[in-house]
N, C-alpha and C positions, 0 to 999 in steps of 0.2 A: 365754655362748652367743650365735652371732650373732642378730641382731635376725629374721631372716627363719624361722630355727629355732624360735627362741622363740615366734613369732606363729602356725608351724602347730603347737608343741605345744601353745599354747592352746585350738588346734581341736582337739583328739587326734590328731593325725597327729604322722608323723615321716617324711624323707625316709631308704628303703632305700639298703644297697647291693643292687642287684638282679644277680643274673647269668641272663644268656638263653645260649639254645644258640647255639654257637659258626656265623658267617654259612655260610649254606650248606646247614647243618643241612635236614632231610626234617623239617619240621613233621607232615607225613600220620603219623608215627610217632610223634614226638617227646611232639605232644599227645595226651590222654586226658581223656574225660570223669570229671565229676564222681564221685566214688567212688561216693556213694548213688543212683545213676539202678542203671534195671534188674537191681535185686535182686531178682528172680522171675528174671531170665534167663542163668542161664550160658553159655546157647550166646550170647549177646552178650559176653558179656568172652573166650570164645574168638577170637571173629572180632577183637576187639582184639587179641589175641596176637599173632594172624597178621599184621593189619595192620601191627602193631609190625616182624615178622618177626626180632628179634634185633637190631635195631640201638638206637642209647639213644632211651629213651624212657620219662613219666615214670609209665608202667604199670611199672615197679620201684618206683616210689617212694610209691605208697598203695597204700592195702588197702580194695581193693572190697566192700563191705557182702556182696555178695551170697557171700560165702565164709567171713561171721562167723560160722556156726552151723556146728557139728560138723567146726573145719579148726584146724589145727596152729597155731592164734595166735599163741604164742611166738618159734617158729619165722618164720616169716610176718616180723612185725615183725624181726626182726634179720636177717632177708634183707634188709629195706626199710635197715635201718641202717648195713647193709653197702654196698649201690649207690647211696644219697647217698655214703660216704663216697668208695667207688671213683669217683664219678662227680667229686668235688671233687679229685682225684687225678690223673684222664687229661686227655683234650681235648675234654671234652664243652663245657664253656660257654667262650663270650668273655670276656675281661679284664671284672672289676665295676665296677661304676661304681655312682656317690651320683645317684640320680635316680627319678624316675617313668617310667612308661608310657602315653602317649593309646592309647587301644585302639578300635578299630571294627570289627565282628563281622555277616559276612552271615554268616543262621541257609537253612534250606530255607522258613521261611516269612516272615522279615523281615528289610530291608535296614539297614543302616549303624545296628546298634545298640552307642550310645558309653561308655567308661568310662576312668576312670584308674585305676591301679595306684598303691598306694602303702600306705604302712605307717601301723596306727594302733594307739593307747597302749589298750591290756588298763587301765589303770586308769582310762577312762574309759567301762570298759561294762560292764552288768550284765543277765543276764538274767534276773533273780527279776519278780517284777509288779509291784511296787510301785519300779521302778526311776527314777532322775531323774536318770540321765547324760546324757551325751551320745549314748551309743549304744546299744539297747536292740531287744532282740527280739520282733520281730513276733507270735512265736507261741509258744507252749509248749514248752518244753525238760525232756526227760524224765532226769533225774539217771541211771538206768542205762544210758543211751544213753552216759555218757561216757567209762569206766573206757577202751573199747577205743580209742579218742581220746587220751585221754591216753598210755595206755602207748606210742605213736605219737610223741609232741608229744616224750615225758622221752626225752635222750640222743638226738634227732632232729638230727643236722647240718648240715641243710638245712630247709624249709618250701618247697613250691609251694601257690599257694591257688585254691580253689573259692568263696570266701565272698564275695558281694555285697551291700552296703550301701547304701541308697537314700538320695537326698536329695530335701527336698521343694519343687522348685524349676519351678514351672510357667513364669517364665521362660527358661529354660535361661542361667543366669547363670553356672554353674561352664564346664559341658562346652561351652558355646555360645562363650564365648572361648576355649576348646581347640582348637575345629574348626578353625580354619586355618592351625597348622600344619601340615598333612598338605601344603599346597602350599608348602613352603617346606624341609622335608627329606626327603631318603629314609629310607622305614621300616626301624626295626632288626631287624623281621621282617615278613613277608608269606608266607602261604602257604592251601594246604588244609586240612579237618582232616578226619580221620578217618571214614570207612561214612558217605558223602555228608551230614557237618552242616554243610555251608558252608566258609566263609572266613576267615582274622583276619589284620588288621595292627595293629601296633604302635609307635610312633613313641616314641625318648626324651626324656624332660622333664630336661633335665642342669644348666639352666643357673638362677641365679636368680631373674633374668627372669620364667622359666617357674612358680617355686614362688612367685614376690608375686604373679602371677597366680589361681592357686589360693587364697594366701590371701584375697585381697579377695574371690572366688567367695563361699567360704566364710564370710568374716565377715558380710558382706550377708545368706545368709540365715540365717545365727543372730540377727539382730539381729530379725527374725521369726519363729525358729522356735518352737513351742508348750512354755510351760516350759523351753527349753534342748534338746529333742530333737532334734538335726539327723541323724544318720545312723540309721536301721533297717535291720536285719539282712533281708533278704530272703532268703538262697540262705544255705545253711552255717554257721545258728546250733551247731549242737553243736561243729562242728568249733570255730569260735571260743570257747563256751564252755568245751571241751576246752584249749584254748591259756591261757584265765584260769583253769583252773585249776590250771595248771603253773605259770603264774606266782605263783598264791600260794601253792603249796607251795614254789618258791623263794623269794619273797618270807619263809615263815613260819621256815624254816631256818637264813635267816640273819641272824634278827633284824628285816625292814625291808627295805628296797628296795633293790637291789643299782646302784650307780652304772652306765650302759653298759651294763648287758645288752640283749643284741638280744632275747632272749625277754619282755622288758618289749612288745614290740609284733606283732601281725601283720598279715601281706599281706593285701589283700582288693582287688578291683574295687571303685569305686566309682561306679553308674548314677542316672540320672534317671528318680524312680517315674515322671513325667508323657511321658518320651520314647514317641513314638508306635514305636518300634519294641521296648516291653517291651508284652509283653501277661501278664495275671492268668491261668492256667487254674485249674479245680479238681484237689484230687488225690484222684482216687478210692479207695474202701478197697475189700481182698479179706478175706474171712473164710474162713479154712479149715476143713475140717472142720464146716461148719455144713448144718442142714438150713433150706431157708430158710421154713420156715412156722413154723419156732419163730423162726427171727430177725425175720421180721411182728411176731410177737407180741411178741419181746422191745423191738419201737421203738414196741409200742402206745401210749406217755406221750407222744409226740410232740404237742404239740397239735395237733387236729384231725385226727388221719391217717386217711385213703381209702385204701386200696390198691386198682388196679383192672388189667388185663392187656391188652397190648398185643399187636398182631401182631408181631413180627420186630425187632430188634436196630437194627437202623435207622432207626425209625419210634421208637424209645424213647430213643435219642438225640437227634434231633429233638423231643420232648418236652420234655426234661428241660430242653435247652439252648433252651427258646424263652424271651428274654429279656423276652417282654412275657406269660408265665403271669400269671393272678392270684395264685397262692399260689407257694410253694418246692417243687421238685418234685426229687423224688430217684428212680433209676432200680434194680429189683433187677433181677440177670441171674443166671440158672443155668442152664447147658445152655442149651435153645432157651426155655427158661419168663423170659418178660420180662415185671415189671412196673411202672407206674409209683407212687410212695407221695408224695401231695402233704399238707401241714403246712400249718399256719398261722403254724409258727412264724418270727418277726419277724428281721431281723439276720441275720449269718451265720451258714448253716446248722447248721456244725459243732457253734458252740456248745454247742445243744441234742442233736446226734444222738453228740457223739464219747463223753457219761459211760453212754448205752445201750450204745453197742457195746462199752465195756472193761468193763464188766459181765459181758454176754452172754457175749465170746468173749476176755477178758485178754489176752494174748499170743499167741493165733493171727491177727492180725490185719496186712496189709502194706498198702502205700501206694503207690500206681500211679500215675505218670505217663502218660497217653493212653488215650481210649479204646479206642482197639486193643486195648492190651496188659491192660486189665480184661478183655474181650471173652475175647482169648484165653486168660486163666486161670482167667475162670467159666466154659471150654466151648461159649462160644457161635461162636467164631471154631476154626477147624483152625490146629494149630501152623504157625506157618513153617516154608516151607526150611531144613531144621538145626536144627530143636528137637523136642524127643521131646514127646510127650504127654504135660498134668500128669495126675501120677499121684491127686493128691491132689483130695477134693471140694470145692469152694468155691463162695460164692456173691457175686458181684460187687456194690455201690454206687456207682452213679454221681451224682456231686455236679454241681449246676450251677453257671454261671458266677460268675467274683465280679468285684465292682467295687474299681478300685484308688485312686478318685480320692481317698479321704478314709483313705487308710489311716494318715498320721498325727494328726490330731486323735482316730481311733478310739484309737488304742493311745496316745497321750498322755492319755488322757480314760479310759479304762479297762483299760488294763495289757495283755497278749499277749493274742492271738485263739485262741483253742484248737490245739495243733497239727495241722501237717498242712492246714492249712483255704488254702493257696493256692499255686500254684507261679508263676515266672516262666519263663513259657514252657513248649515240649513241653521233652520230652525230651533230645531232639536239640540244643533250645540253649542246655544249663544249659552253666555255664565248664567251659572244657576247663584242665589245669592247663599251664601255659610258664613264665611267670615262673618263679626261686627267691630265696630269701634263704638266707644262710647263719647257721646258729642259735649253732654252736659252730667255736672256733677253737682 
C-alpha cells in the first residue's frame, strides 16, 4: 500500500473515487437537503419536486423521513435503486476520479462554512457509549431508527452523504491549510442551492500533495486528541450507523473482512466544531396528541420546576433563549397558551427531560428544527403559503441554546449526550447531498 494511503488509513480515512455531476449541471436541482430535515412538512418536499422540475437530481436518490410512515417502502427503495443505477448508466456525472473535495458553503445566515469530503473506514467507528474508536457519536442512536437505513445502504450502487464529522481543532490546523486553494484552481462545482439556502463550491483534492496535507492536519491533532477520539458524528449518525451495519453483516457472511470493498467505508463532510461559521442550535420536541397540563405534570421530576405563563410566542422565545437566565429554561407552546418551565437541572437539558417525555408520550413524539416551524405545529404560528393546517393536537417544547465548545472532553468523558439534544445549524444549512461514491460494480 502506498505510504500516503497507509498514513490516512491509520487516521480512518480512505481516499474516494468520487463522481460529481457532470460540469454544467443545474446545482439549484441537482442538490437536496438532508433527508431528515422537515419531517412535519410535506408541502416542503413538494416545493423540492418542483424545484427539481424532472431534471437529475439527488431527490431520486434518498428517502425523505417525512414519507417513512404509512408510504410504500419497498417500493420507494427500489425506485431509489433504480436511478442510481440509471443515473450510473446515462450522463449524469463526470469522469471519477481518486480524490477529496475542499467545500465552502454560504448558509442564509453564515458565510464561508468549510469542510472536506472524503471517505472514512466503518471499522473505526462505533456508536454504542462506551465506544473508544476513533469516531463516535455524539448522541444517542436509537436501534429502530435503522432497519429503514439499512434496507437503503444493502444492494445501494451508489452513496451521496449528509453525515458531518467534527474535529476538535481550535487551531484550524486541518481546513486552515485547505483554504488556499480556492485561489489557485477553479472549482469543480459552484453554484445555488435550492428554496433560497445559499451557496456551495467545491474544489478537488486529486493530487498527493493535497492528501500528506490532510494527513499531517490530522495526525497533529490526534496526537492530542482525548483518548484517541478525533472525529464526532455531528449531523447523520444513523445514517452512518446504518452503513456499519451493512458492513457487518457483509463482513459476518463472509467470514471476515472482505479485501477492496468500498462498503468497508463511507462519505461524510468533515467540519471544524470551533469554526465560527457552525453554530449549535437546540432541537425542539413536538408531542402529538398530548394535553399539555398532563404533560406539566408528567415533567414534574424535573428538578425544581416552576411553570409560569407568558404573554405571546415571542416574548417566550426570548426567554427561553436568554443565555444569561439563572436556571435552564424550557418553553411549552400550544395554540396561543405559552409557558415558560424553568429546572435546576445541571448540564444538558435533555439529559434529564428526554426519559420524561418517552415515558409520557413513546412514539408520538418529532424533532423540530427552528423555532418557526415548532410554532407552527403547536398552532401558535398560521400555516404558510402551501401548507394545510395540522390536523393533529400537539403541544410544542422549546429547548434553549447549547454550548459547543467542550463537546468533546463531554462525550470522551461520558459517552453520547442523549439524542436529539443539538443540531448544527437551522434547517436550511444541514448538507445538501452532491457528492457520490459508487458502492457496487
Amino acid at each position: 500500500m502506498n505510504d500516503i494511503h497507509a498514513r490516512l488509513l491509520d487516521l480512518g480515512l480512505a481516499i474516494p473515487q468520487l463522481l460529481l455531476p457532470r460540469r454544467g449541471a443545474d446545482l439549484s436541482a441537482w442538490a437536496v437537503i438532508a433527508c431528515d430535515q422537515f419531517t412535519q412538512d410535506r408541502g416542503y418536499w413538494e416545493r423540492v419536486r418542483q424545484a427539481a422540475g424532472g431534471r437529475a437530481s439527488t431527490l431520486n436518490l434518498i428517502y425523505p423521513e417525512v414519507f417513512l410512515e404509512g408510504d410504500d417502502r419497498a417500493g420507494r427503495i427500489a425506485a431509489i435503486h433504480r436511478a442510481m443505477a440509471r443515473y450510473l448508466e446515462g450522463d449524469v456525472f463526470a469522469p471519477p476520479f481518486s480524490g477529496c473535495v475542499y467545500v465552502e458553503r454560504d448558509t442564509p445566515y453564515r458565510r464561508r462554512r468549510r469542510g472536506l469530503v472524503v471517505a472514512v473506514d466503518l471499522d473505526c467507528y462505533d456508536w454504542g457509549g462506551r465506544a473508544r474508536t476513533l469516531i463516535r457519536a455524539t448522541e444517542g442512536t436509537l436501534p429502530e431508527r435503522l432497519p429503514a437505513r439499512m434496507d437503503i445502504r444493502r444492494n445501494a450502487p451508489l452513496e451521496c452523504p449528509h453525515i458531518l464529522l467534527l474535529v476538535d481543532d481550535r487551531e484550524d490546523i486541518l481546513l486552515g491549510s485547505l483554504a488556499g486553494l480556492p485561489d489557485s484552481a477553479e472549482p469543480a462545482y459552484r453554484g445555488d442551492l435550492m428554496l433560497g439556502s445559499g451557496s456551495v463550491s467545491g474544489w478537488r483534492l486529486d493530487r498527493e500533495g493535497h492528501w500528506a496535507r490532510i494527513a499531517e492536519g490530522l495526525e497533529a491533532l490526534r496526537r492530542r486528541a482525548p483518548g484517541g477520539f478525533l472525529y464526532a458524528v455531528g449531523d447523520g449518525n444513523h445514517s452512518l450507523a446504518a452503513a456499519k451495519g451493512v458492513w457487518e453483516e457483509i463482513k459476518a457472511a463472509c467470514g471476515g473482512e472482505i479485501a477492496g470493498d468500498p462498503r468497508r467505508f463511507a462519505l461524510v463532510e468533515i467540519e471544524n466544531l470551533h469554526d465560527p461559521a457552525i453554530s449549535f442550535e437546540p432541537i425542539h420536541r413536538i408531542v402529538f396528541d398530548a394535553d399539555p397540563d398532563a404533560l406539566i405534570a408528567a415533567l414534574a421530576p424535573l428538578p425544581g420546576l416552576k411553570a409560569y405563563p407568558v404573554e405571546g410566542a415571542e416574548r417566550l422565545c426570548r426567554l427561553v433563549g436568554d443565555p444569561g437566565a439563572p436556571q435552564a429554561r424550557l418553553g411549552l407552546v400550544a395554540g396561543s397558551r405559552c409557558l415558560v418551565l424553568e429546572t435546576a437541572a445541571t448540564g444538558i437539558v435533555t439529559a434529564a427531560l428526554q426519559p420524561l417525555l418517552d415515558r409520557f408520550a413513546g412514539g408520538a413524539i418529532d424533532y423540530i428544527h427552528g423555532e418557526e416551524e415548532l410554532l407552527r405545529l403547536a398552532g401558535a404560528r398560521p400555516p404558510a403559503v402551501g401548507q394545510r393546517p395540522e390536523e393533529r393536537r400537539a403541544v410544542g417544547i422549546l429547548l434553549p441554546p447549547v454550548r459547543k465548545e467542550n463537546l468533546f472532553e463531554t462525550v470522551a468523558r461520558s459517552g453520547p449526550l442523549p439524542r436529539k439534544s443539538f443540531s448544527m445549524g437551522e434547517s436550511v444549512e444541514k448538507r445538501f447531498y452532491l457528492e457520490c461514491r459508487q458502492l457496487l460494480y
